[in-house]
MOPAC internal coordinates of N, CA, C and O (Angstrom, degrees):
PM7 1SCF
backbone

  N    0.0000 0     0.00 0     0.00 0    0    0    0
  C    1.4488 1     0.00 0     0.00 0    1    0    0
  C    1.5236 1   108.86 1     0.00 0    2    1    0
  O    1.2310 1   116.79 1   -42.37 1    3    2    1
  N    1.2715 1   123.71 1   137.63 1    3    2    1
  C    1.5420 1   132.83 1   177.29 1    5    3    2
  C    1.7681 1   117.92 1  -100.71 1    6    5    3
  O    1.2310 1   125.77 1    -8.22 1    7    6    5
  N    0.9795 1   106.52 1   171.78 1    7    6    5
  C    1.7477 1   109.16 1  -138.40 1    9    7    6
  C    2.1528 1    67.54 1   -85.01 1   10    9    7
  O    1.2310 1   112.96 1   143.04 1   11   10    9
  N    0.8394 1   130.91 1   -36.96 1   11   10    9
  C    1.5625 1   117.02 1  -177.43 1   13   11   10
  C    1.4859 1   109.75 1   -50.70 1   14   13   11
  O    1.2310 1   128.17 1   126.70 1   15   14   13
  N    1.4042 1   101.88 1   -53.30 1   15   14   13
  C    2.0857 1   107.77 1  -168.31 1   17   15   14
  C    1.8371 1    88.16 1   -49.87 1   18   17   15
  O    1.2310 1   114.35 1   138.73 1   19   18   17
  N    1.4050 1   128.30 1   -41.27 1   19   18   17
  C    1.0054 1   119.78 1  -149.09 1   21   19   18
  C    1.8861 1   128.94 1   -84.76 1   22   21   19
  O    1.2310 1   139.17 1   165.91 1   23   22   21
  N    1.8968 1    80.43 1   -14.09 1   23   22   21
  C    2.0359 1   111.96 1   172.74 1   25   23   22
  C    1.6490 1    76.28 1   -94.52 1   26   25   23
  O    1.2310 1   107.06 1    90.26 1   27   26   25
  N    1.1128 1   141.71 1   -89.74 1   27   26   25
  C    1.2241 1   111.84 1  -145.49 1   29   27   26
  C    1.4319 1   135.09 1   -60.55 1   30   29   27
  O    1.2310 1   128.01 1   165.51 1   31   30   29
  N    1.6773 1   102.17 1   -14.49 1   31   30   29
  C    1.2449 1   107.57 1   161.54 1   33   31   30
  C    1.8258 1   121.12 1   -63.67 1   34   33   31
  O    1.2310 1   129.88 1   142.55 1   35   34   33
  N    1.0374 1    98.56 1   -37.45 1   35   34   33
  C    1.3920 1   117.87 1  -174.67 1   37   35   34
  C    1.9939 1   112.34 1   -72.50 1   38   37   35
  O    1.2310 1   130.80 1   159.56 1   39   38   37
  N    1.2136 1    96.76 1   -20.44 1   39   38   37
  C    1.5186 1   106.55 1  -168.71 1   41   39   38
  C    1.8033 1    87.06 1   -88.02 1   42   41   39
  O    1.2310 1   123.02 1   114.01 1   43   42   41
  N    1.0241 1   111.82 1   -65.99 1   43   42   41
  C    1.2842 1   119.45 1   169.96 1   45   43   42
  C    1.9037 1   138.02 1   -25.88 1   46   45   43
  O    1.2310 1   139.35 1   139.14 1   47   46   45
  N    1.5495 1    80.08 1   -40.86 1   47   46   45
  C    2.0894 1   101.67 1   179.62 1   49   47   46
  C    2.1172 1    80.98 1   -79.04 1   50   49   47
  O    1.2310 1   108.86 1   139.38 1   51   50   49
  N    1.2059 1   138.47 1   -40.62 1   51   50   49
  C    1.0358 1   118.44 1  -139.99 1   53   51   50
  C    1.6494 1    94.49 1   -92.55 1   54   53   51
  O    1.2310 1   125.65 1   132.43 1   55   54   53
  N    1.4140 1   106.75 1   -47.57 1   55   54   53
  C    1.5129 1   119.01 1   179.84 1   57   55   54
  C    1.8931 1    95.43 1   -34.94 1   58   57   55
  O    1.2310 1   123.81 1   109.37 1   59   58   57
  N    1.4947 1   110.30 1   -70.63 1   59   58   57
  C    1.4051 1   103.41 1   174.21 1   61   59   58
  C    1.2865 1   156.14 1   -33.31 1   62   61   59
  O    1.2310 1   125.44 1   135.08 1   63   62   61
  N    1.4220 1   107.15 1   -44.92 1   63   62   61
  C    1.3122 1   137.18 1   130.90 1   65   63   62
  C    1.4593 1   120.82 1   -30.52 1   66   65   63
  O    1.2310 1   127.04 1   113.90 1   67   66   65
  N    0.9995 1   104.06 1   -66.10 1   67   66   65
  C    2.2201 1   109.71 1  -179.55 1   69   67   66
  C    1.6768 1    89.75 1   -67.39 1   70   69   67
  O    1.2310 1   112.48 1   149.95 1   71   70   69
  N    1.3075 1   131.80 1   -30.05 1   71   70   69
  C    1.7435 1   115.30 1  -178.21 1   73   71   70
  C    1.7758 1    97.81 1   -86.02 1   74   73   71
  O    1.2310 1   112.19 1   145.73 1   75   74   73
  N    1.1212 1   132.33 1   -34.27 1   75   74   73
  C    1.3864 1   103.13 1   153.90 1   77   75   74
  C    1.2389 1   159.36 1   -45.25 1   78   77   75
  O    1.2310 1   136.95 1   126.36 1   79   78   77
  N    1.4664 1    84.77 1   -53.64 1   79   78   77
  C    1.8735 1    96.51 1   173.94 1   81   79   78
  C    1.6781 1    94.75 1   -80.42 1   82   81   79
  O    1.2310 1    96.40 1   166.04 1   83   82   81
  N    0.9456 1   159.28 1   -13.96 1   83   82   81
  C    1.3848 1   164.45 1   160.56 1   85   83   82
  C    1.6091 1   100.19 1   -58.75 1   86   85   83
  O    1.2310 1   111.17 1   141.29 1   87   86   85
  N    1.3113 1   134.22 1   -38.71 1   87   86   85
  C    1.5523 1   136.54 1  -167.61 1   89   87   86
  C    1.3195 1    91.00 1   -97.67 1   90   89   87
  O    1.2310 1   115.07 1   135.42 1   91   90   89
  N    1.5073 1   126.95 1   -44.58 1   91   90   89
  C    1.3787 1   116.97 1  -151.31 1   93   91   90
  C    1.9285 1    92.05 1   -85.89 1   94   93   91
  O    1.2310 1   119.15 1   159.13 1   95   94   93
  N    1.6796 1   119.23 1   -20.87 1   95   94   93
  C    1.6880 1   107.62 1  -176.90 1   97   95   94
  C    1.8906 1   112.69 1   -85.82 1   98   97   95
  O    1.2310 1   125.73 1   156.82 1   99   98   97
  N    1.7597 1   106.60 1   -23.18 1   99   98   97
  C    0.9748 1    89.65 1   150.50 1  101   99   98
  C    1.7248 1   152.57 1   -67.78 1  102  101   99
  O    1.2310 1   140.91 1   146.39 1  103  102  101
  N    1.3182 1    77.02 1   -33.61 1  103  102  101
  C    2.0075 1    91.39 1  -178.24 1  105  103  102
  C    1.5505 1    93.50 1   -64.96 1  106  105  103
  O    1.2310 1   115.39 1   119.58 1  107  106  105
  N    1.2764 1   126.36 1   -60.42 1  107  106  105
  C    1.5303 1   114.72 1   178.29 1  109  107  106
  C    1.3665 1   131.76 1   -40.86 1  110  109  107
  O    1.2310 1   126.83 1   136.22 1  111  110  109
  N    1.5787 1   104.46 1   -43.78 1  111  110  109
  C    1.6531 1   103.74 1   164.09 1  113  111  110
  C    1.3627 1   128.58 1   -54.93 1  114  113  111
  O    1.2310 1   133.64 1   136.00 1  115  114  113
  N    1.4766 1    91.23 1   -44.00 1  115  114  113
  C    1.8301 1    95.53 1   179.02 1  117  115  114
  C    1.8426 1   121.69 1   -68.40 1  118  117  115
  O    1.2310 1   135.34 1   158.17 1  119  118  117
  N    1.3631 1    87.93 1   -21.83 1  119  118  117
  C    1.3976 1   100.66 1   176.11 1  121  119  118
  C    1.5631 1   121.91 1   -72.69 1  122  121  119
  O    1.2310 1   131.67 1   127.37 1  123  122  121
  N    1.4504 1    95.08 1   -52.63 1  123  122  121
  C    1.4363 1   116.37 1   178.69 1  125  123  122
  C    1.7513 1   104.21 1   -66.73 1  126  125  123
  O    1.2310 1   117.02 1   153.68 1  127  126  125
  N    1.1438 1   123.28 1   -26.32 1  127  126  125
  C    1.3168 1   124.58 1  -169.11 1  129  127  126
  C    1.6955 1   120.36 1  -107.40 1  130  129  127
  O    1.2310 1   125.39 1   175.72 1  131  130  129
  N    1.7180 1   107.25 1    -4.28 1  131  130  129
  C    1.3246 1   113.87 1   178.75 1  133  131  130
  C    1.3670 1   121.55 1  -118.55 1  134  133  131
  O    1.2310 1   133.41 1   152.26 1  135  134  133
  N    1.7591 1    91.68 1   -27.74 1  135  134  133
  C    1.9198 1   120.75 1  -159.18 1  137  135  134
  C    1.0905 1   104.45 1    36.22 1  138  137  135
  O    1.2310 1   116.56 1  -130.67 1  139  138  137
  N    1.3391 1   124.13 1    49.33 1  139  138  137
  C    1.3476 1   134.99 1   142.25 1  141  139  138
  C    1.6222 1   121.08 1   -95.06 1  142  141  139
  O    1.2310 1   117.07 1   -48.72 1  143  142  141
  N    1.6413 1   123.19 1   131.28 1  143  142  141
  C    1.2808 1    97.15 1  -154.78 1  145  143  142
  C    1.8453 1    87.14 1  -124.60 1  146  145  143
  O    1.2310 1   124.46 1  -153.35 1  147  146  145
  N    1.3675 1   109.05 1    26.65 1  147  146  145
  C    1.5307 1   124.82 1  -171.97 1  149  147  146
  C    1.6396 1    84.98 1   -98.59 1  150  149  147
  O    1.2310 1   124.60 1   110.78 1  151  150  149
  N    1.1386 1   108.78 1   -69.22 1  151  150  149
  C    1.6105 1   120.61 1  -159.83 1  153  151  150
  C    1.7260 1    96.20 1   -55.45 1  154  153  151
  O    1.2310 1   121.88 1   130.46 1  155  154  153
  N    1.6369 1   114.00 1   -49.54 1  155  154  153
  C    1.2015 1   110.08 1  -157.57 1  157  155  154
  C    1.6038 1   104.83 1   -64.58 1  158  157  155
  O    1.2310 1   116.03 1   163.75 1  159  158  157
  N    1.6367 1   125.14 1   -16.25 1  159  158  157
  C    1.1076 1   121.15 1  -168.68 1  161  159  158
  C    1.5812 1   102.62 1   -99.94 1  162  161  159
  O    1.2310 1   124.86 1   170.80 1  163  162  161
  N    1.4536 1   108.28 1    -9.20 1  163  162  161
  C    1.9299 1   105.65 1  -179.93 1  165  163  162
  C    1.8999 1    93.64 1   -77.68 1  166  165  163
  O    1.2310 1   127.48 1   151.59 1  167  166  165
  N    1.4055 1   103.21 1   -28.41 1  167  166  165
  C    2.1013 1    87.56 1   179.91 1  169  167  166
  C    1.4902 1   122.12 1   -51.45 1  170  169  167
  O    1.2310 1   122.86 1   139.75 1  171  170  169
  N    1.5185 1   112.12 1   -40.25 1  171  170  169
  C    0.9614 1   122.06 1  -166.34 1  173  171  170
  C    2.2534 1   104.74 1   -60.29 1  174  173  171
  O    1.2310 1   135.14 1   125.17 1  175  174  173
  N    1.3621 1    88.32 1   -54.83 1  175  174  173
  C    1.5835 1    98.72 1   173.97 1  177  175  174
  C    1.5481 1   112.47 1   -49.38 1  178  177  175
  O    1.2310 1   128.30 1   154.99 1  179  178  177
  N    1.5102 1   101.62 1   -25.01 1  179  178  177
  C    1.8862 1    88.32 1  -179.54 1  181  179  178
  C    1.8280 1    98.32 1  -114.35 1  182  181  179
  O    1.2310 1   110.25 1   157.25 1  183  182  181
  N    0.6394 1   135.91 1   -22.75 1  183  182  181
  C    1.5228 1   104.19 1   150.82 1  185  183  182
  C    1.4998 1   148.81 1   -49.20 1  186  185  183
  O    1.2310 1   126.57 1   147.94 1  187  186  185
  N    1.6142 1   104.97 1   -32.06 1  187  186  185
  C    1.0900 1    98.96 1  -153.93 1  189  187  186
  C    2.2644 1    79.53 1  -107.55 1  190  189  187
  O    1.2310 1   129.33 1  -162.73 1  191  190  189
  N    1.1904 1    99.62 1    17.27 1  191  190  189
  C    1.9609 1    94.72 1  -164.02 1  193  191  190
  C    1.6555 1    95.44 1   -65.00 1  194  193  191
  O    1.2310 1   124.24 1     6.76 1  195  194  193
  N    1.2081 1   109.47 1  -173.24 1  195  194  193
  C    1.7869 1   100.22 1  -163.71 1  197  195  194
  C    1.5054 1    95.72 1  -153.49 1  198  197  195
  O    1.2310 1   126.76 1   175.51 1  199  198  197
  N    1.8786 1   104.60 1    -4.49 1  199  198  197
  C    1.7195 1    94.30 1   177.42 1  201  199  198
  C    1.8515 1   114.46 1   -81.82 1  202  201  199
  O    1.2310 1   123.76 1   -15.66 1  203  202  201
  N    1.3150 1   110.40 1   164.34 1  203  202  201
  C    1.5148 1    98.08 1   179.36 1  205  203  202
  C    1.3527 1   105.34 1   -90.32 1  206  205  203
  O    1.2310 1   120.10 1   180.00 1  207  206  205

């Protein structure tokens, strides 16, 4: 393995990471800000959707 596979692997673990805590501060806002826990769980379905 070359020191590249190992930044892009690494760029990759972090990108993922920042889309977590990014899913997990939205759902909290919406949660914290609606106390709806229907809506807060439909964000998750449209963030992460993959159709165009």
């Amino acid at each position: 393995m070359t020191q590249r596979f190992y930044l892009l692997a690494a760029s990759q673990v972090t990108a993922n990471v920042g889309f977590v805590l990014y899913t997990m501060a939205v759902t909290s806002y919406i949660k914290e800000n609606t106390g709806s826990t229907a809506l807060a769980s439909m964000i998750n379905d449209e963030l992460t959707c993959t159709d165009p």
